[in-house]
C-alpha positions as CSV (number, residue, x, y, z in Angstrom):
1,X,0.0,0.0,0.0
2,X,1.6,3.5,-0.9
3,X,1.3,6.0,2.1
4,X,-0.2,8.1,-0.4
5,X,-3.5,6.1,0.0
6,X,-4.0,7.6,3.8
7,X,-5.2,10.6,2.3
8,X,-8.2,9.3,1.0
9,X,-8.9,6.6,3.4
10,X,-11.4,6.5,5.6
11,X,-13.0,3.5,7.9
12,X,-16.0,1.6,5.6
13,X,-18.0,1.4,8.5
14,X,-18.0,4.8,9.7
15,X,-15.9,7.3,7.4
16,X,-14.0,8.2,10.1
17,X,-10.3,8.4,10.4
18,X,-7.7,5.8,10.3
19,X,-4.6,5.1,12.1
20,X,-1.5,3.7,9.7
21,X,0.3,1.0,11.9
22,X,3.1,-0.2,10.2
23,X,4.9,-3.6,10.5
24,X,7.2,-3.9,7.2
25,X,7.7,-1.1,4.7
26,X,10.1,-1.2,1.6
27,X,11.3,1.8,-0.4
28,X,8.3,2.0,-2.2
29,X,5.3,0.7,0.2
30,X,3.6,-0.8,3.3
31,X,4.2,-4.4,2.9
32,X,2.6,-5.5,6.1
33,X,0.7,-3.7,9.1
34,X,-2.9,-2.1,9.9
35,X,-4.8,0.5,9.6
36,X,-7.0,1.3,13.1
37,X,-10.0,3.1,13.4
38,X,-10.1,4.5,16.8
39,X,-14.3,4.9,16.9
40,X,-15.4,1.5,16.1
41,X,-12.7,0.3,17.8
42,X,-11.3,-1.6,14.6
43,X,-8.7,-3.1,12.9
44,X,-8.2,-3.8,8.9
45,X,-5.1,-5.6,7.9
46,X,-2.4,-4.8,5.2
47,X,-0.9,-8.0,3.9
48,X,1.3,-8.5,1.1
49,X,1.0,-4.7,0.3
50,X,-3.1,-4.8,0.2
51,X,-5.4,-3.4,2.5
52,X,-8.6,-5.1,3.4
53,X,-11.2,-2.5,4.4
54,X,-14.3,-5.0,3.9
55,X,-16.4,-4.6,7.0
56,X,-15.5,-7.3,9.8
57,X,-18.6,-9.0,9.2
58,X,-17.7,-10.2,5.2
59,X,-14.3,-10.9,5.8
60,X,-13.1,-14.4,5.5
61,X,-10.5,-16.3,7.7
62,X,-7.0,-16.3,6.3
C-alpha cells in the first residue's frame, strides 16, 4: 500500500479516520501492518502490500 492512499482513506464502517500501523515497509510501500479506526474500535489488515477494508462481518479467515 503506498502512504499516499491515507489521504483518502477512511473506515468503511463509519468514514472516520484511520490510524497507519506499520509492521514492514520497503522503499516504495507498506508491505505488512494495519490501519485502526479508533471509533469503532477496529482493525483492517495490510498484507502483502493490500489493505482489506471490507467490513469485519464479510471478511473471510485467512
Amino acid at each position: 500500500m503506498k502512504r499516499d492512499l491515507m489521504d483518502i482513506l477512511a473506515c468503511p464502517v463509519c468514514k472516520g479516520p484511520l490510524d497507519l500501523r506499520v509492521e514492514e515497509e520497503n522503499d516504495e510501500e507498506i508491505v505488512t501492518g494495519s490501519l485502526f479506526c479508533a471509533a469503532c474500535i477496529e482493525t483492517y489488515p495490510i498484507t502483502e502490500t493490500i489493505p482489506n477494508l471490507l467490513p469485519p462481518q464479510l471478511r473471510t479467515a485467512p
